[in-house]
C-alpha positions as CSV (number, residue, x, y, z in Angstrom):
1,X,0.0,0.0,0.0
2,X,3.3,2.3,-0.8
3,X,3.6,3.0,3.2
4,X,-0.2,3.2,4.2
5,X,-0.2,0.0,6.0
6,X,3.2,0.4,7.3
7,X,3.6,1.2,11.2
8,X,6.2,4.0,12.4
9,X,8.5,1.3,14.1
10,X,8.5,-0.7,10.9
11,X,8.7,2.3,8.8
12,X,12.0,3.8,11.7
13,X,13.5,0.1,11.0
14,X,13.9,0.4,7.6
15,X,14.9,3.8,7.6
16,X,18.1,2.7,10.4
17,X,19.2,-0.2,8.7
18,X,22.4,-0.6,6.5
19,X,20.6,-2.8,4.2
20,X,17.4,-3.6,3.6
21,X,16.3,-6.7,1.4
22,X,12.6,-6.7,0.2
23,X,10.3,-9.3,-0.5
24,X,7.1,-7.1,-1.9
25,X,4.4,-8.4,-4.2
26,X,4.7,-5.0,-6.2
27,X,7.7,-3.3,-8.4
28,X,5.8,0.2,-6.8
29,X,6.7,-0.8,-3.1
30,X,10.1,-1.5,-3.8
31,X,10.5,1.9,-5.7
32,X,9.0,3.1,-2.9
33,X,11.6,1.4,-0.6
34,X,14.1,2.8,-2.6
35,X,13.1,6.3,-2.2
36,X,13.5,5.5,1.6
37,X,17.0,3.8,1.9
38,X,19.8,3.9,-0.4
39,X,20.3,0.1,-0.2
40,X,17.3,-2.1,-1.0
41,X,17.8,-5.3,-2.7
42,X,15.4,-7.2,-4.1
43,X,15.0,-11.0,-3.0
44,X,12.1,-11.8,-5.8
45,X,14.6,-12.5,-8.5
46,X,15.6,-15.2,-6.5
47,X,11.7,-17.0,-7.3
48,X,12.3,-18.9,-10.7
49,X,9.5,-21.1,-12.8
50,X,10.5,-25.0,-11.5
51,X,13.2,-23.9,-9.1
52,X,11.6,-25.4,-5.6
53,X,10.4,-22.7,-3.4
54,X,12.3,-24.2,-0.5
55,X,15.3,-23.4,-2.3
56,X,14.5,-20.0,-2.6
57,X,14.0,-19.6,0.8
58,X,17.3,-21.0,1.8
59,X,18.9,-18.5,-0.6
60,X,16.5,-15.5,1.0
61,X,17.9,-16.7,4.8
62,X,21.5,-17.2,3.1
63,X,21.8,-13.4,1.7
64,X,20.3,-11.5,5.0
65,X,22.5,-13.3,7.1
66,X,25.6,-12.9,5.3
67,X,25.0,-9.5,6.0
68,X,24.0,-9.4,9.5
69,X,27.3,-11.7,9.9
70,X,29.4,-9.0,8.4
71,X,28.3,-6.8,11.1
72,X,25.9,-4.7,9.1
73,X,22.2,-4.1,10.3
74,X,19.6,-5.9,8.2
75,X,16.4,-5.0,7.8
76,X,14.1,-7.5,5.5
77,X,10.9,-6.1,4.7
78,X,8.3,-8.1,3.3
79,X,4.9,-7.5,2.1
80,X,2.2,-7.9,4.8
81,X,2.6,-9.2,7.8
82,X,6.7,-10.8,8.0
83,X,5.3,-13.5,10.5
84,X,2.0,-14.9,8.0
85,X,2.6,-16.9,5.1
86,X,6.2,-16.2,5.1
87,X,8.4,-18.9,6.1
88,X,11.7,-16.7,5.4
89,X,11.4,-14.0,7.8
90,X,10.7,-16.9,10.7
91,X,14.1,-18.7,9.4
92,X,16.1,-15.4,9.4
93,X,15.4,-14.9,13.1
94,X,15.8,-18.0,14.1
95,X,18.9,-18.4,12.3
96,X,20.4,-15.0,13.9
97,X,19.4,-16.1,16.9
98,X,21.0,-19.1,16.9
99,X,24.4,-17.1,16.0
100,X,23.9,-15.1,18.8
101,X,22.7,-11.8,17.1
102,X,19.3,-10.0,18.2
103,X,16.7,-10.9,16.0
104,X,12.8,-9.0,16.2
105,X,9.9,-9.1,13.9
106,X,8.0,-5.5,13.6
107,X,3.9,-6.8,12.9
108,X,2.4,-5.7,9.9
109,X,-1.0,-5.8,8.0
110,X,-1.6,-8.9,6.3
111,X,-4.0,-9.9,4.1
112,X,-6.3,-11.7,7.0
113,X,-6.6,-8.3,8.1
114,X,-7.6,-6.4,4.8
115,X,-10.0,-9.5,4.7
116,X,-12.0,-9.1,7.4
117,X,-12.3,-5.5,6.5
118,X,-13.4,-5.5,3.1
119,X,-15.5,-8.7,3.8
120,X,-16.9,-7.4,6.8
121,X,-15.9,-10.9,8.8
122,X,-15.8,-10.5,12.3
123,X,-13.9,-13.9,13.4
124,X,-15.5,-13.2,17.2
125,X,-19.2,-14.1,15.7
126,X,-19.2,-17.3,14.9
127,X,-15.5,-18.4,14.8
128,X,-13.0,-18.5,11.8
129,X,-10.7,-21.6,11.0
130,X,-7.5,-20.8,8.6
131,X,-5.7,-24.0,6.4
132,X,-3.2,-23.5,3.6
133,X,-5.1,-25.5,0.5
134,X,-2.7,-27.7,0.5
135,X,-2.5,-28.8,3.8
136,X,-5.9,-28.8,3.8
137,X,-6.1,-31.6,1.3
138,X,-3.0,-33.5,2.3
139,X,-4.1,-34.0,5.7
140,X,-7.5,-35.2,7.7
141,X,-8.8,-31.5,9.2
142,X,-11.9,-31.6,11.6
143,X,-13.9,-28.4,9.9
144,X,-16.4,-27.1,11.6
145,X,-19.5,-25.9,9.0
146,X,-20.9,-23.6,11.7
147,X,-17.7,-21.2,11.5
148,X,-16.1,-19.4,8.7
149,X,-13.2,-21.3,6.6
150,X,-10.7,-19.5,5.2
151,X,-8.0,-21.3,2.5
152,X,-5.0,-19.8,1.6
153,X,-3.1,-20.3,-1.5
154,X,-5.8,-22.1,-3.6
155,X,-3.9,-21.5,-7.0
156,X,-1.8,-24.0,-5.9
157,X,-3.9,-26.5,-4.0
158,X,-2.8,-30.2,-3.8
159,X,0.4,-29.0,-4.9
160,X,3.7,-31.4,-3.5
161,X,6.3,-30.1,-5.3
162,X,6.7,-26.9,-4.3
163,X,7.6,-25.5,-7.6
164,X,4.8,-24.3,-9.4
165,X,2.4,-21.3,-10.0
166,X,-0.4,-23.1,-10.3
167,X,-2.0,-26.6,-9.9
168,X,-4.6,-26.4,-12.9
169,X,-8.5,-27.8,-12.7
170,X,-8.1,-31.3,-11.7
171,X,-6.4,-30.1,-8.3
172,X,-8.6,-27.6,-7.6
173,X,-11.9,-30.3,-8.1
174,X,-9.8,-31.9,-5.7
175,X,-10.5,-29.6,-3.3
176,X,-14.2,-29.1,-4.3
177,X,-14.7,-32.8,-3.7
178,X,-12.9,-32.1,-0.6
179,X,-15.1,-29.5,0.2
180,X,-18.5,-31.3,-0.2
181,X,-17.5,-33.5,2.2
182,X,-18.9,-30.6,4.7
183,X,-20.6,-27.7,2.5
184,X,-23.2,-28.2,-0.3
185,X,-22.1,-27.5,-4.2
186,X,-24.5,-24.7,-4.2
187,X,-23.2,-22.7,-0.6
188,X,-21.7,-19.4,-1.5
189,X,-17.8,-19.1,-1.6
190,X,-15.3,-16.1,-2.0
191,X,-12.2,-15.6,-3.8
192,X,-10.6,-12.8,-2.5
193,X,-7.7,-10.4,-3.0
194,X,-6.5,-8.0,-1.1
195,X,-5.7,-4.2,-2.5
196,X,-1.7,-4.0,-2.7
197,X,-1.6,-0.3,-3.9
198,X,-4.2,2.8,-3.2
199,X,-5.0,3.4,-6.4
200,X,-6.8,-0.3,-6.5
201,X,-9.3,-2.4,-5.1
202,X,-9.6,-5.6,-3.3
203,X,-10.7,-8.5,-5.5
204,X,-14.1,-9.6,-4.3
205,X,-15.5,-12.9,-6.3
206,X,-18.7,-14.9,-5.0
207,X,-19.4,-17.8,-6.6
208,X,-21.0,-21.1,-5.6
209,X,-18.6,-24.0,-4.9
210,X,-19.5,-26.2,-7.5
211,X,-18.0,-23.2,-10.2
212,X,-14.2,-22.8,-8.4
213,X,-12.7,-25.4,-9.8
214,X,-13.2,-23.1,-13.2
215,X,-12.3,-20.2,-11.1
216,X,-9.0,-18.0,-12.0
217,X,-6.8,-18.2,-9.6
218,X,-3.7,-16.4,-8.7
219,X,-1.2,-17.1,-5.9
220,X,-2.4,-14.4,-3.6
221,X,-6.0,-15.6,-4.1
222,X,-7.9,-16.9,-0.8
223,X,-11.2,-19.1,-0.6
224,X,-13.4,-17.7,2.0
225,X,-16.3,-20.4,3.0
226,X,-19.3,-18.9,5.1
227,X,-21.0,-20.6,7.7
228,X,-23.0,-23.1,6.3
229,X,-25.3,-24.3,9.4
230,X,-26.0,-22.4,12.5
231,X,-24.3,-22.7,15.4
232,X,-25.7,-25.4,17.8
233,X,-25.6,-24.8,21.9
234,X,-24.0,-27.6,23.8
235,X,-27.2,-27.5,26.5
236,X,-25.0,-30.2,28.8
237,X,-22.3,-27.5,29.2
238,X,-24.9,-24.5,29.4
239,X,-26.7,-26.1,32.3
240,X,-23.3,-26.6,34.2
241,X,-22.3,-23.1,33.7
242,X,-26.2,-22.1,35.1
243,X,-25.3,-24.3,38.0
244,X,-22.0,-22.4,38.5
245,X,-24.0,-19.1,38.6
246,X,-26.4,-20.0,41.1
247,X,-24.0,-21.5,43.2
248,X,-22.0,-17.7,42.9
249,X,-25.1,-16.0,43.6
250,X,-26.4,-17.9,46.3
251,X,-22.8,-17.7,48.6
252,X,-22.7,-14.3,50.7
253,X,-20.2,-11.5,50.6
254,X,-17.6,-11.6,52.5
255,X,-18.0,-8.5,55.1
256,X,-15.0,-7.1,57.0
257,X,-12.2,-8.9,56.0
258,X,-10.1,-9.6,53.1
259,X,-10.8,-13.3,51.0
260,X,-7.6,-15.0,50.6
């Protein structure tokens, strides 16, 4: 968002550091970075169609640390929050840590955040589960139907190699079968985008769930799955907390002295 979703610590960070390596889903931001600090370099050119993302990684954590071994301070800025979907920053800190250096993370806004802006979500109502596709598919999740599901990283659902942009149809049907297993084809789904510069807007998409395996789908695209029940009251557990009221109600004040 060219600095509006960037705090003042973050922003004083990069503004202190000797070097500054960016990770930003935008060539703007990183001009923009580069109109704050005479030293940005970019790690994206690192990424690389059939080059394992893993790889990348190790060569993002390789490069910061070099520097922060050299005795420079390093300042990596990625885009949203450094701690969500970002396994790099996580494995920088660690790392420096490890080496005995001082290692923080400054929070940022991610794209859950934009999310429950622009979607109006409030995870308090009825609850909010979040799943990377992939995991979601590889592995037997409990998914509760009365709460909101949120998937990230759909273009690349079912995806074990960890090289590609994009899985293609038959994945993503995949996950629709996946899906059905606790939502009807016909409940209401979201793909959404968050807005990366002011001058845009978020990417809202409804559509039911038996249409997104036809969907387009980009890496920062995230299925967003209503409730599709109501909520149901666990009466056993409501009469014991009624039971713990009376009891509180019913036992006098304590007059003239202290309760230890």
């Amino acid at each position: 968002m060219l600095g509006a979703h960037i705090g003042p610590r973050a922003r004083a960070t990069i503004e202190q550091a000797e070097v500054v390596f960016a990770a930003v889903s935008d060539p703007l931001v990183e001009l923009w970075l580069q109109q704050m600090h005479a030293d940005v370099r970019s790690l994206q050119p690192l990424y690389a169609e059939g080059k394992s993302r893993h790889e990348t990684y190790r060569e993002m954590v390789d490069a910061m640390l070099a520097e922060v071994r050299a005795g420079r301070r390093v300042c990596g800025a990625f885009y949203g929050h450094p701690g969500v979907f970002a396994l790099v920053p996580h494995r920088a800190i660690a790392q420096a840590r490890s080496e005995g250096f001082d290692a923080v993370m400054e929070p940022g806004v991610s794209a859950e955040d934009c999310l429950y802006a622009d979607l109006g979500i409030d995870p308090g109502m009825h609850g909010c589960q979040h799943f990377e596709a992939s995991q979601f598919m590889f592995y037997r999740r409990r998914v509760d139907p009365s709460a909101c599901l949120v998937l990230w990283q759909v273009a690349v659902a079912g995806d074990r190699s960890t090289t590609r942009l994009t899985t293609g149809r038959a994945y993503r049907q995949l996950l629709v079968e996946r899906l059905a297993e606790d939502y009807p084809l016909d409940h209401p789904v979201t793909l959404y985008e968050a807005a990366t510069l002011p001058i845009s807007t978020p990417r809202i998409e409804e559509l039911p769930l038996s249409a997104l395996a036809d969907a387009r789908m980009d890496l920062q695209t995230t299925l967003v799955v209503p409730p599709a029940v109501p909520l149901r009251r666990d009466e056993a557990m409501l009469a014991r907390i009624a039971a713990l009221d009376a009891a509180v109600e019913s036992t006098p004040p304590l007059q003239g002295r202290h309760a230890t």
